[in-house]
N, CA, C and O atoms as a Tripos MOL2 file, in Angstrom:
@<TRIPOS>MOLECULE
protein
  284   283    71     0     0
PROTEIN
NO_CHARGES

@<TRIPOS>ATOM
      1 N           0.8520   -1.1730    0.0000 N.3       1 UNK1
      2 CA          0.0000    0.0000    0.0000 C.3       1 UNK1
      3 C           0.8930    1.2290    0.0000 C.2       1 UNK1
      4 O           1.4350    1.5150    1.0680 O.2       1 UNK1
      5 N           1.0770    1.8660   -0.8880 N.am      2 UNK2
      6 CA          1.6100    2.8690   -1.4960 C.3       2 UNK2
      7 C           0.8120    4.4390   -1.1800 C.2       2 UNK2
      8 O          -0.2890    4.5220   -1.7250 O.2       2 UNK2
      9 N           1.1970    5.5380   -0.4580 N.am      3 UNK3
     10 CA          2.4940    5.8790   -0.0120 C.3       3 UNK3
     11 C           3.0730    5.5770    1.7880 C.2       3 UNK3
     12 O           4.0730    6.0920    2.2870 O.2       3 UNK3
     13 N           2.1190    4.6240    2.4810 N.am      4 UNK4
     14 CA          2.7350    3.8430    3.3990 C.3       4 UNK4
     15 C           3.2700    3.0080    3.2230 C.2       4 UNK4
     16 O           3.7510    2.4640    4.2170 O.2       4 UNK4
     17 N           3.4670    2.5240    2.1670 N.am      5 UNK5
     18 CA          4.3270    1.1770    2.4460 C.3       5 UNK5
     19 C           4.1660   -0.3880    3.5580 C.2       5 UNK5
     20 O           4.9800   -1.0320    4.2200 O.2       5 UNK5
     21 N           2.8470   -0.4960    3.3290 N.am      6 UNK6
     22 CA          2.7360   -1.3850    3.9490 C.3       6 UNK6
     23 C           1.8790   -2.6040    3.0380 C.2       6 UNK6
     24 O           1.4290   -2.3570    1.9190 O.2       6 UNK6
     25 N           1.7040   -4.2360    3.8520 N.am      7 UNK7
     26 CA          1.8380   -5.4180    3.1190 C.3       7 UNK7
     27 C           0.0530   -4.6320    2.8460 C.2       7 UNK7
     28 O          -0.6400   -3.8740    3.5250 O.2       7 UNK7
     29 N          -0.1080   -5.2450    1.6390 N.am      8 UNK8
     30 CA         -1.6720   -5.5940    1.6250 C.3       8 UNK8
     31 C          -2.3280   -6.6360    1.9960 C.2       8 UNK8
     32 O          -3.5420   -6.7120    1.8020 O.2       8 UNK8
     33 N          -1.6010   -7.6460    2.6150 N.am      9 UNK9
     34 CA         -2.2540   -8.5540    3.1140 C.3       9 UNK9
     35 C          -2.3200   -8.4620    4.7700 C.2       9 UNK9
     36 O          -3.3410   -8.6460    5.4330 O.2       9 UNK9
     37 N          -1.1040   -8.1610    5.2510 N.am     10 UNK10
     38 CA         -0.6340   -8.1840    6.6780 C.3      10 UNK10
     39 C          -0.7570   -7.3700    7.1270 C.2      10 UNK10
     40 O          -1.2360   -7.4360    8.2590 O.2      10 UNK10
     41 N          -0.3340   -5.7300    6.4310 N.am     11 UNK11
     42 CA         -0.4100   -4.6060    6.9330 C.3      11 UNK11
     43 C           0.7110   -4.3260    7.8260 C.2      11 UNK11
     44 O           0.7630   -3.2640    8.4460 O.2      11 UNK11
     45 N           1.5340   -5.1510    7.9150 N.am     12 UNK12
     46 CA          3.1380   -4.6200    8.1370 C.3      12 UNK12
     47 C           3.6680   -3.9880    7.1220 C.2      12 UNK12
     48 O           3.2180   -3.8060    5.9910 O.2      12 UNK12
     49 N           5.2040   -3.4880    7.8660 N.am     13 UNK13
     50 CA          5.6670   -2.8150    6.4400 C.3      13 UNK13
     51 C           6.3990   -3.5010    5.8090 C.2      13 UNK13
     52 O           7.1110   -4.3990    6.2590 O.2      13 UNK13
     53 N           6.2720   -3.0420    4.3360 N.am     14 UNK14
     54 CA          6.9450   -4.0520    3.3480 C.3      14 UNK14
     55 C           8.2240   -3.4330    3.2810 C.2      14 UNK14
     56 O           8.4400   -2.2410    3.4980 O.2      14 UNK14
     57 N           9.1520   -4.3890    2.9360 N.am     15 UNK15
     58 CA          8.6770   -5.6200    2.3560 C.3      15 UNK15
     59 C           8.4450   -7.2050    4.0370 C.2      15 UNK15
     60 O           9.3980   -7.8310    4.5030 O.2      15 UNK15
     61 N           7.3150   -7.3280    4.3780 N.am     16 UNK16
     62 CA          6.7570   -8.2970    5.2920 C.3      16 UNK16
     63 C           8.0390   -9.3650    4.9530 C.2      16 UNK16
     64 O           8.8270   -9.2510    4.0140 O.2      16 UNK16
     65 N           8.0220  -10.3630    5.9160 N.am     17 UNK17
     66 CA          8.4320  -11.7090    5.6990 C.3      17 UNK17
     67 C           8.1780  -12.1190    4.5230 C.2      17 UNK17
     68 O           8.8900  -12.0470    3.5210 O.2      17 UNK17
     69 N           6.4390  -12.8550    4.7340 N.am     18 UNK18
     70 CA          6.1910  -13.3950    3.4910 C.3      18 UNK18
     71 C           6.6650  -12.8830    2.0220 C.2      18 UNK18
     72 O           6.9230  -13.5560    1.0240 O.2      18 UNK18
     73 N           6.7040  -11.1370    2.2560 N.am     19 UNK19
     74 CA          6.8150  -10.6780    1.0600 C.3      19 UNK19
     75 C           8.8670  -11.2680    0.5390 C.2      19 UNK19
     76 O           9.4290  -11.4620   -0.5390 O.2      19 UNK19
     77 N           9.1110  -11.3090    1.3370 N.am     20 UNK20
     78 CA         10.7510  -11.2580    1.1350 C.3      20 UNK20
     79 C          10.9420  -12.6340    0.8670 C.2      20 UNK20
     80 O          11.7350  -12.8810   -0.0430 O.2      20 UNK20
     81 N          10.2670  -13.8340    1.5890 N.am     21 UNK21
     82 CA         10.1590  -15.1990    1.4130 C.3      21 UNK21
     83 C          10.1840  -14.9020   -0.2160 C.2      21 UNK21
     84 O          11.1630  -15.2260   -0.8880 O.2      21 UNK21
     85 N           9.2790  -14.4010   -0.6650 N.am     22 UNK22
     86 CA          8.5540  -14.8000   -2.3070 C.3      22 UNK22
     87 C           9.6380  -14.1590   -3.0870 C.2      22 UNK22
     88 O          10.3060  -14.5970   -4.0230 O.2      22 UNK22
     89 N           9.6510  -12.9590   -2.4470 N.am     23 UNK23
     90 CA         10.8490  -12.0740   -3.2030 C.3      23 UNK23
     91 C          12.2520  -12.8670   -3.1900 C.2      23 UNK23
     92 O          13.0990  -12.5380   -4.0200 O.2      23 UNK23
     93 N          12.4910  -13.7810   -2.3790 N.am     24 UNK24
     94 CA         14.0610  -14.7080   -2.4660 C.3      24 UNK24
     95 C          13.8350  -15.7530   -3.6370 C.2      24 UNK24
     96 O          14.6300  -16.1400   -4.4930 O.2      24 UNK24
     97 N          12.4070  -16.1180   -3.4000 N.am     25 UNK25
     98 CA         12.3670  -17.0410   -4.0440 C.3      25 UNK25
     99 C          12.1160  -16.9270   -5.8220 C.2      25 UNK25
    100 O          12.5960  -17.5370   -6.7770 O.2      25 UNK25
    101 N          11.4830  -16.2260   -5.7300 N.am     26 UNK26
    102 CA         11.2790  -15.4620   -7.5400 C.3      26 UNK26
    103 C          12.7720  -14.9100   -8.0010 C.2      26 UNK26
    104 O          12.9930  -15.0880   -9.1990 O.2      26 UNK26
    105 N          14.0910  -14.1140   -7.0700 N.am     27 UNK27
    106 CA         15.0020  -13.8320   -7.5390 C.3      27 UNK27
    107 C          16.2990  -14.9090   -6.7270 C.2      27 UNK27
    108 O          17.2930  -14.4250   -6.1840 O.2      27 UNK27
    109 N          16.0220  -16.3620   -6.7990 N.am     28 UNK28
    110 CA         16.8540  -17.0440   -6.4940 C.3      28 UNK28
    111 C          18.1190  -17.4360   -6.9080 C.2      28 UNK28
    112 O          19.0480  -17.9890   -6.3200 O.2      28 UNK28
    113 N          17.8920  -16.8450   -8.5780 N.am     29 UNK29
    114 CA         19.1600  -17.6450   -9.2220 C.3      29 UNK29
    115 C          19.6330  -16.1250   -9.6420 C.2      29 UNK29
    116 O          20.5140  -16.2210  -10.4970 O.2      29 UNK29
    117 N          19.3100  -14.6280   -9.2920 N.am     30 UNK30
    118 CA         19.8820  -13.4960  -10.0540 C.3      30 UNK30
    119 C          19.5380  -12.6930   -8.4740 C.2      30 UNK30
    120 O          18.4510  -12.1220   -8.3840 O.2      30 UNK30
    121 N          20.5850  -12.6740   -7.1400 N.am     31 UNK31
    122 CA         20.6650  -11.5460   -6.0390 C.3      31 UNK31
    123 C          20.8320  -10.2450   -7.0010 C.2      31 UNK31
    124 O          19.8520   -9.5710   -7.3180 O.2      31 UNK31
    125 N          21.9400   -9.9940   -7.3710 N.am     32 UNK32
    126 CA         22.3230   -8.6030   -7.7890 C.3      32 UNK32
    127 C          21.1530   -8.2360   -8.6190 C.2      32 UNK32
    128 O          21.3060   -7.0190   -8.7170 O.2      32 UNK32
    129 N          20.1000   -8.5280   -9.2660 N.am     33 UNK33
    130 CA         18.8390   -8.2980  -10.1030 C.3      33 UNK33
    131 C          17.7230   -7.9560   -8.6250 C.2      33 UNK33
    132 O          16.9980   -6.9780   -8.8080 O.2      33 UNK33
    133 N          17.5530   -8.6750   -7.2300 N.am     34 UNK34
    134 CA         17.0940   -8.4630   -6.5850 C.3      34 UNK34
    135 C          17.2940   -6.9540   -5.6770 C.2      34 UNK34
    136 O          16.4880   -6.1110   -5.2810 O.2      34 UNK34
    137 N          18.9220   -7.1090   -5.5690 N.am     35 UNK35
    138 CA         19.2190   -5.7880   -4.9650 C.3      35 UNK35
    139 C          18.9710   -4.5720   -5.9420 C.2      35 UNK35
    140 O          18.7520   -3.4820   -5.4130 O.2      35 UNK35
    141 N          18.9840   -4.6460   -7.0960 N.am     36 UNK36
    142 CA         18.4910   -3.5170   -7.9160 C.3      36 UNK36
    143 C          17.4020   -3.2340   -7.4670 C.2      36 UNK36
    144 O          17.3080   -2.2940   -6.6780 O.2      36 UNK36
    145 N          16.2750   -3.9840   -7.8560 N.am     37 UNK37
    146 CA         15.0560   -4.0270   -7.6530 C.3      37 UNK37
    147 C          14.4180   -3.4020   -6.6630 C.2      37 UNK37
    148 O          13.4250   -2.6910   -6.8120 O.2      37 UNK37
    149 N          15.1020   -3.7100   -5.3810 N.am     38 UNK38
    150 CA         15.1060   -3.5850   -3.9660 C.3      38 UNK38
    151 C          14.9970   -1.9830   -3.6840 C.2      38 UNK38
    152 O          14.1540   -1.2600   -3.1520 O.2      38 UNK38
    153 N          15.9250   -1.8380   -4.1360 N.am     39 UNK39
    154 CA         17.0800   -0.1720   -4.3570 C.3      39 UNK39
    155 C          16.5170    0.7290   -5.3500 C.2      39 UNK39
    156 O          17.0490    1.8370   -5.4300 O.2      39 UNK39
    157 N          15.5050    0.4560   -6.1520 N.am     40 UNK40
    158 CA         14.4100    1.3900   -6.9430 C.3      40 UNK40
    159 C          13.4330    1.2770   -5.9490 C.2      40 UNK40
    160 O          13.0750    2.3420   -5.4440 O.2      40 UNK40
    161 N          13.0880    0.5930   -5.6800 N.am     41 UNK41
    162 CA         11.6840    0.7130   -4.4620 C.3      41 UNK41
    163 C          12.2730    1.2230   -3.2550 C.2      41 UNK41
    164 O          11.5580    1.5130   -2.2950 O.2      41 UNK41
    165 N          13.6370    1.3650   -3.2240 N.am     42 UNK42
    166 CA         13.6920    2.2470   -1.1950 C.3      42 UNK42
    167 C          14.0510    3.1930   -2.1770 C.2      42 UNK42
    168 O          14.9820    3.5390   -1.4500 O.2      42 UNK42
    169 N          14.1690    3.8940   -3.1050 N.am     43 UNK43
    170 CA         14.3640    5.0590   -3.5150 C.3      43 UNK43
    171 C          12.8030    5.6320   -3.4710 C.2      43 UNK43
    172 O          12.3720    6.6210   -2.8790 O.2      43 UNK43
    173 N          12.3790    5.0450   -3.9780 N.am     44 UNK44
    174 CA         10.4360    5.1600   -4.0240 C.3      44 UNK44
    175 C          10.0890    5.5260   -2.9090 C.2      44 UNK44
    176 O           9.5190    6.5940   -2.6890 O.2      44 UNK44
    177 N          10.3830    4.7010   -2.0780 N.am     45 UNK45
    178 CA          9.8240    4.8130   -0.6680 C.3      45 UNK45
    179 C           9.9240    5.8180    0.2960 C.2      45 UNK45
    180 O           9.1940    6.2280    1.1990 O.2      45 UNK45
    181 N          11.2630    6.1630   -0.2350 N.am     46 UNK46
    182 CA         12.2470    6.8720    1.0010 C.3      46 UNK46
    183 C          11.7550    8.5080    0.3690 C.2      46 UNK46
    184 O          12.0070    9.5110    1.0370 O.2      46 UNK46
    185 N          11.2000    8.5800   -0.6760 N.am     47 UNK47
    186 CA         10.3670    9.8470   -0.9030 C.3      47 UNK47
    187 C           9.0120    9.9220   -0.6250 C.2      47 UNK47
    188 O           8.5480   10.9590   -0.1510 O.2      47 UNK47
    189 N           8.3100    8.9490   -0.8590 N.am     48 UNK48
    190 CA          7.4320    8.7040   -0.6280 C.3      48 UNK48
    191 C           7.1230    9.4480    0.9070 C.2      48 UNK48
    192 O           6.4880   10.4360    1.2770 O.2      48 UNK48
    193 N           7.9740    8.3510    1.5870 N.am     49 UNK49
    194 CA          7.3330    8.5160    3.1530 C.3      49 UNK49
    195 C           8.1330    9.9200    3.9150 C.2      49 UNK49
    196 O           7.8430   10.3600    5.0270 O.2      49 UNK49
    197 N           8.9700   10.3460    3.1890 N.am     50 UNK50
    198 CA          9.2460   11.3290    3.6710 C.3      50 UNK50
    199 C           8.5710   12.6530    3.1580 C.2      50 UNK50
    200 O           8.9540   13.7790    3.4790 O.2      50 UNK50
    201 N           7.5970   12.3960    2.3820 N.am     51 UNK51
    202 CA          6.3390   13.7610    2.0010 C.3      51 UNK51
    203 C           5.6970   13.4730    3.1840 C.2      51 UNK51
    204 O           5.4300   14.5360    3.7450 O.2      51 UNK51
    205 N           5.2780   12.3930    3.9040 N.am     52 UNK52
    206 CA          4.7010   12.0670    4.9910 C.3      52 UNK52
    207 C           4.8260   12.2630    6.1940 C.2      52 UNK52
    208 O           4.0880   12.4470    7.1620 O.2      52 UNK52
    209 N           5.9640   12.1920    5.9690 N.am     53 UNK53
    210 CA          6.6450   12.5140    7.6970 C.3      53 UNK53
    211 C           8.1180   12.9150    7.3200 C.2      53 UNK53
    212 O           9.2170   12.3800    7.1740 O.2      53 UNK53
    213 N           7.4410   14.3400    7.2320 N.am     54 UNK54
    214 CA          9.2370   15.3190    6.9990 C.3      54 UNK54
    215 C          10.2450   15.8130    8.0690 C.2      54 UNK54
    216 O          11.3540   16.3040    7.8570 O.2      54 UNK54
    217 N           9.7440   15.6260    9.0540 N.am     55 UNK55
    218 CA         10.5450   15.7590   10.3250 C.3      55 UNK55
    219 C          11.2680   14.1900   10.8130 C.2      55 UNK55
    220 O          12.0930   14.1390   11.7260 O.2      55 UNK55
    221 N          10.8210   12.9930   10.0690 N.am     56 UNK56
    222 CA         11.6130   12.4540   10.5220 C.3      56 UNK56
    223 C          12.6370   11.9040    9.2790 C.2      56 UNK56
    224 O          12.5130   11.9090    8.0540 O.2      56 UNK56
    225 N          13.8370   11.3700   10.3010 N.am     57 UNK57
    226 CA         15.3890   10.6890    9.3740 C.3      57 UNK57
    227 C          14.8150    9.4960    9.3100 C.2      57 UNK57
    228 O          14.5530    8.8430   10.3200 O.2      57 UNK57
    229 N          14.5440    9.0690    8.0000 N.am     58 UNK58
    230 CA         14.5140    7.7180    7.7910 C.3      58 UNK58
    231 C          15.6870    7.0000    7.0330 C.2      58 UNK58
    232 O          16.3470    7.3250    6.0460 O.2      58 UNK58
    233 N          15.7050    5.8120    7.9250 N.am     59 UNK59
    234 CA         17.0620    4.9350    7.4500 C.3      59 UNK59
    235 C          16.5770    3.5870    6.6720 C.2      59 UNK59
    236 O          16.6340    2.4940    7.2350 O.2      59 UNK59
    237 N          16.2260    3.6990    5.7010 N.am     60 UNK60
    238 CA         15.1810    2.3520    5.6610 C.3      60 UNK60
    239 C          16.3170    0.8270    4.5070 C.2      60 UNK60
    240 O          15.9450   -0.0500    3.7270 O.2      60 UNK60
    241 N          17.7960    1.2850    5.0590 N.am     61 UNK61
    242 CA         18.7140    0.2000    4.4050 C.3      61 UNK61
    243 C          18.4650   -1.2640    4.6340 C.2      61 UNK61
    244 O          18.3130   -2.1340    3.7760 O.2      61 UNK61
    245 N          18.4470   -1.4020    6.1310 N.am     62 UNK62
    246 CA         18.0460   -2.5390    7.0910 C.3      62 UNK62
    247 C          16.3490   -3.4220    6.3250 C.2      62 UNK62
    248 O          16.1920   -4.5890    5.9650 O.2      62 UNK62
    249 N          15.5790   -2.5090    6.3280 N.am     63 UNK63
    250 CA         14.5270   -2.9500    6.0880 C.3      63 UNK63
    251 C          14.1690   -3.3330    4.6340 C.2      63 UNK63
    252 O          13.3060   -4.1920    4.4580 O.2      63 UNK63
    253 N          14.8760   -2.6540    3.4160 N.am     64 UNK64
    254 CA         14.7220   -2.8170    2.1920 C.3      64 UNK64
    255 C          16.1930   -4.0130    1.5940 C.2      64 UNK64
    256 O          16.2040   -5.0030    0.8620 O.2      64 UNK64
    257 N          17.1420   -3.3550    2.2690 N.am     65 UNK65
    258 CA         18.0660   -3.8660    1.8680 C.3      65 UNK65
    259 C          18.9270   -5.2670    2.4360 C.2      65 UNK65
    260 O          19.0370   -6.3380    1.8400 O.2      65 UNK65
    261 N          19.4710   -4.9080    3.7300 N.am     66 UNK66
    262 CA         20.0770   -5.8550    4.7140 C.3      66 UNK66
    263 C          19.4560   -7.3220    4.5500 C.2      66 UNK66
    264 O          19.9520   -8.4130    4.8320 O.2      66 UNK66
    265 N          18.8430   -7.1620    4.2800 N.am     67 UNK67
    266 CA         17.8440   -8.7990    4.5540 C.3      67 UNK67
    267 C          18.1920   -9.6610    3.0070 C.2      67 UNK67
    268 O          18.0010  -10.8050    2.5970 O.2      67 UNK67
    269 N          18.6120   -8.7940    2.6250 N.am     68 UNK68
    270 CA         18.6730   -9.9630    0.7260 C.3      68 UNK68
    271 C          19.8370  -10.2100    0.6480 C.2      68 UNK68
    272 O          20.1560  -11.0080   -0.2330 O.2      68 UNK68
    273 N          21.0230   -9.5770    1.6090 N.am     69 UNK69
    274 CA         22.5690   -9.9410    1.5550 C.3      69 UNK69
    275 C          22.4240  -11.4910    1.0650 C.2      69 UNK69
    276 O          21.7480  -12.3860    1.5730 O.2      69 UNK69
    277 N          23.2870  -11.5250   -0.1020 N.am     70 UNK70
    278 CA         23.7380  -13.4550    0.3180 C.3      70 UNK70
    279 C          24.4080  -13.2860    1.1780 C.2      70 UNK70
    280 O          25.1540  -12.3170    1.3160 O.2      70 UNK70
    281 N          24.2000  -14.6800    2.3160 N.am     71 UNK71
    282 CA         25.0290  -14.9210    3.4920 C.3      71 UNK71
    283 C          25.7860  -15.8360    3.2160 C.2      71 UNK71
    284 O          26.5990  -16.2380    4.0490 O.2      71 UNK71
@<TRIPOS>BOND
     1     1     2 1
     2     2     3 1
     3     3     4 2
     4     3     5 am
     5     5     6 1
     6     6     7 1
     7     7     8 2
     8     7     9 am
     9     9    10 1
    10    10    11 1
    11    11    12 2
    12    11    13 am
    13    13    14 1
    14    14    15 1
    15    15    16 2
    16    15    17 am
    17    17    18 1
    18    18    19 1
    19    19    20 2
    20    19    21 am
    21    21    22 1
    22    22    23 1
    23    23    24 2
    24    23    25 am
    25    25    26 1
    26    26    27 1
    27    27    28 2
    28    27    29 am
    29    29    30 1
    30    30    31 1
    31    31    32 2
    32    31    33 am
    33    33    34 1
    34    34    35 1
    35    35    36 2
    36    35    37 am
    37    37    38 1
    38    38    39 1
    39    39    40 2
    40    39    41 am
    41    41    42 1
    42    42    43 1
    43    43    44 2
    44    43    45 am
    45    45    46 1
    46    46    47 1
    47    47    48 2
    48    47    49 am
    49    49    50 1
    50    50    51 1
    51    51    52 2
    52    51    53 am
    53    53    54 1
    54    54    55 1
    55    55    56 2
    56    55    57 am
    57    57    58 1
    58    58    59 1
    59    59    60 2
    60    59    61 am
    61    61    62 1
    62    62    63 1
    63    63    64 2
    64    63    65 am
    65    65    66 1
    66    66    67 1
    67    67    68 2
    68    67    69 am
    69    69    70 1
    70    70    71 1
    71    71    72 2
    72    71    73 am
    73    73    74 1
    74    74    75 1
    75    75    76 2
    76    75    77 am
    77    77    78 1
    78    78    79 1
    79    79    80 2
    80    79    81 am
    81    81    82 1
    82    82    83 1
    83    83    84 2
    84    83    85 am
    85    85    86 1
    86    86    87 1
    87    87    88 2
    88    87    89 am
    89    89    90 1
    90    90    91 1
    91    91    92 2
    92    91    93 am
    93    93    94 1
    94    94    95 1
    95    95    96 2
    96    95    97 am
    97    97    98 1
    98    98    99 1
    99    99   100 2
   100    99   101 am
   101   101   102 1
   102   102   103 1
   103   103   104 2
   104   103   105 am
   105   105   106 1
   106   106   107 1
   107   107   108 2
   108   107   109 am
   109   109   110 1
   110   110   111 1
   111   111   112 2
   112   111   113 am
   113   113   114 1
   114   114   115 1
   115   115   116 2
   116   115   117 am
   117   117   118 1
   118   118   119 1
   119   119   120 2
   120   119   121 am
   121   121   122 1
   122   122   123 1
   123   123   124 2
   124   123   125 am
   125   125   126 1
   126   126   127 1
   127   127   128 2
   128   127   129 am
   129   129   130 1
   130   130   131 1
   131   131   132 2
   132   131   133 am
   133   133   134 1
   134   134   135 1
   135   135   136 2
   136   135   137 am
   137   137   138 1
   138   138   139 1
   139   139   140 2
   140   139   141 am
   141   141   142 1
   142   142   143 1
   143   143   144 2
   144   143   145 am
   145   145   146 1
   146   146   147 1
   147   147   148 2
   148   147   149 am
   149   149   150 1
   150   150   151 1
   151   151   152 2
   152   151   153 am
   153   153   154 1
   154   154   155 1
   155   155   156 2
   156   155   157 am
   157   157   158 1
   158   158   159 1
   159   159   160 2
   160   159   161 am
   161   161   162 1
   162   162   163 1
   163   163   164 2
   164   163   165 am
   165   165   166 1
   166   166   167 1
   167   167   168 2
   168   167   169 am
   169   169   170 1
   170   170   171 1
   171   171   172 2
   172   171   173 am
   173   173   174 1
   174   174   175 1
   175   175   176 2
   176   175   177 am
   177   177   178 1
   178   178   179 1
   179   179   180 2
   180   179   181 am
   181   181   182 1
   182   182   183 1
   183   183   184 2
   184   183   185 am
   185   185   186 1
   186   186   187 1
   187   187   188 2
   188   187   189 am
   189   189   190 1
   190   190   191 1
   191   191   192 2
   192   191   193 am
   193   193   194 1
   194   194   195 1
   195   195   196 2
   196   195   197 am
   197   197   198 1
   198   198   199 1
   199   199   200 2
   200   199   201 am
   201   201   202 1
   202   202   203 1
   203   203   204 2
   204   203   205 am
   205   205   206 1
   206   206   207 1
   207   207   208 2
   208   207   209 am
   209   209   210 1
   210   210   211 1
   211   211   212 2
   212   211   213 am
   213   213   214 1
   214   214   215 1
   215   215   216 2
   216   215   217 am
   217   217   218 1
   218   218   219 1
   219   219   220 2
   220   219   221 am
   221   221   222 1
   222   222   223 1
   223   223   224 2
   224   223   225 am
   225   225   226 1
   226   226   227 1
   227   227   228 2
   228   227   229 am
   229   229   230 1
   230   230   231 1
   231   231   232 2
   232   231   233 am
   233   233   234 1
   234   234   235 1
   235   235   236 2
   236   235   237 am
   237   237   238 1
   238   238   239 1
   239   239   240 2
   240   239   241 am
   241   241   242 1
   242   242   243 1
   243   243   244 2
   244   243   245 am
   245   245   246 1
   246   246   247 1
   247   247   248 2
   248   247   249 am
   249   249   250 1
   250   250   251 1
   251   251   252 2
   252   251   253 am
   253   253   254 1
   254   254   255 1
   255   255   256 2
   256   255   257 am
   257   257   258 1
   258   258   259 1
   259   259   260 2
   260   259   261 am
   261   261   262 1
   262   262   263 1
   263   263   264 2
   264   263   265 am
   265   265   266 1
   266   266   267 1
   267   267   268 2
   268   267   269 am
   269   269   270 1
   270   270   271 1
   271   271   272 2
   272   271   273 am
   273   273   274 1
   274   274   275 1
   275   275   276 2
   276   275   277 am
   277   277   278 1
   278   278   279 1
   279   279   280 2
   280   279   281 am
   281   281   282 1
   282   282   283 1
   283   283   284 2
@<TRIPOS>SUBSTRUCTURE
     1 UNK1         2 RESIDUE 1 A UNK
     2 UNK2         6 RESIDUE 1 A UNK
     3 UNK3        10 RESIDUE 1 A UNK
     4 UNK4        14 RESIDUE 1 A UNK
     5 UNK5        18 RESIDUE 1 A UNK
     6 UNK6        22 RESIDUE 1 A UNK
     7 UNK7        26 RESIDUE 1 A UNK
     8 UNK8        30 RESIDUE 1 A UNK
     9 UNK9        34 RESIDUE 1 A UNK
    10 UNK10       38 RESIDUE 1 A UNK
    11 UNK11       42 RESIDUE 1 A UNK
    12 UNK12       46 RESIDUE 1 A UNK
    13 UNK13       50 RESIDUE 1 A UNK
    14 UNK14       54 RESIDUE 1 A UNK
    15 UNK15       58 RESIDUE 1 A UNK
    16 UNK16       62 RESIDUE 1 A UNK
    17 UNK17       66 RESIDUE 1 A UNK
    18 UNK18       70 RESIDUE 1 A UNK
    19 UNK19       74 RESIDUE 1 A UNK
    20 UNK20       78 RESIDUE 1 A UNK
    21 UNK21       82 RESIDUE 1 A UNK
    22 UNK22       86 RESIDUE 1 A UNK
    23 UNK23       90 RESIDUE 1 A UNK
    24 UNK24       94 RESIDUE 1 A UNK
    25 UNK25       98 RESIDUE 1 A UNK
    26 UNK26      102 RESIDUE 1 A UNK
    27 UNK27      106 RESIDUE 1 A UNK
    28 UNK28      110 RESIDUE 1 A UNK
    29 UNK29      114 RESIDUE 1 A UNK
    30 UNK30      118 RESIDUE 1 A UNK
    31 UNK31      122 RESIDUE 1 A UNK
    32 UNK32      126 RESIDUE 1 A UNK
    33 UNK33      130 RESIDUE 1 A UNK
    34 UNK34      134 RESIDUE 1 A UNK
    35 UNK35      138 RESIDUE 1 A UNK
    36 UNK36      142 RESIDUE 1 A UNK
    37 UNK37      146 RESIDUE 1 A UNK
    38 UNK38      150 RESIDUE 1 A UNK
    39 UNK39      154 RESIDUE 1 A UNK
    40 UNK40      158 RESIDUE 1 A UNK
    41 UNK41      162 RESIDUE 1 A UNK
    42 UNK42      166 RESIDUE 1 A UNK
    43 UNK43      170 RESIDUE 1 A UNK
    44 UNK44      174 RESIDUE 1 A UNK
    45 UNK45      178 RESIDUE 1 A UNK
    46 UNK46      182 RESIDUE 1 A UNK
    47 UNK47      186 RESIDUE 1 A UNK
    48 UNK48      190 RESIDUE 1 A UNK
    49 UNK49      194 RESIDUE 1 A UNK
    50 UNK50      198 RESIDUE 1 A UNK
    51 UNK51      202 RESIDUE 1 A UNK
    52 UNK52      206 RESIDUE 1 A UNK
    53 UNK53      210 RESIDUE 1 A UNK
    54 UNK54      214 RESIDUE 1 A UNK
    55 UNK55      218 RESIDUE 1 A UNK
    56 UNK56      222 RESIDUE 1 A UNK
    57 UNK57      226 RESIDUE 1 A UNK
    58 UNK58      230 RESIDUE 1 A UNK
    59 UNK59      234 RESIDUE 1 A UNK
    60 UNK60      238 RESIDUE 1 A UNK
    61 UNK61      242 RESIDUE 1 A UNK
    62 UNK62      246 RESIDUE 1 A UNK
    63 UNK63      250 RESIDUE 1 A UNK
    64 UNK64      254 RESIDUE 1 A UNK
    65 UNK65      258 RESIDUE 1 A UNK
    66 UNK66      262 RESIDUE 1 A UNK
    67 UNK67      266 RESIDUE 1 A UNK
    68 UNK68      270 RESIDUE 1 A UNK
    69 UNK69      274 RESIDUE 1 A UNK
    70 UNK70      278 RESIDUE 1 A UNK
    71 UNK71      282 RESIDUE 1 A UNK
């Protein structure tokens, strides 16, 4: 749900578990295609939610990004 950013199913913020489950699994055999991907949508976002809430610093690396590292 766009410009909160949250699941449409769960209503956490995305990208949810489930959403990242699906998202590993649809970009299983191409990470660096995922982290692109990833990294156009926290660019999205990170404007998005900051028309929303302009007083605050949002860091949203951890939440968009950190989680798709290959380990």
């Amino acid at each position: 749900m766009r410009p909160l950013w949250r699941c449409r199913n769960c209503g956490a913020e995305w990208p949810c578990q489930p959403a990242r489950l699906a998202l590993l699994a649809e970009y299983r055999h191409d990470r660096t295609a995922l982290l692109l991907f990833l990294g156009a949508l926290m660019t999205e976002a990170s404007g998005q939610l900051h028309q929303l809430h302009p007083d605050r610093r949002l860091d949203l690396t951890e939440r968009f990004m950190s989680w798709a590292r290959a380990r």
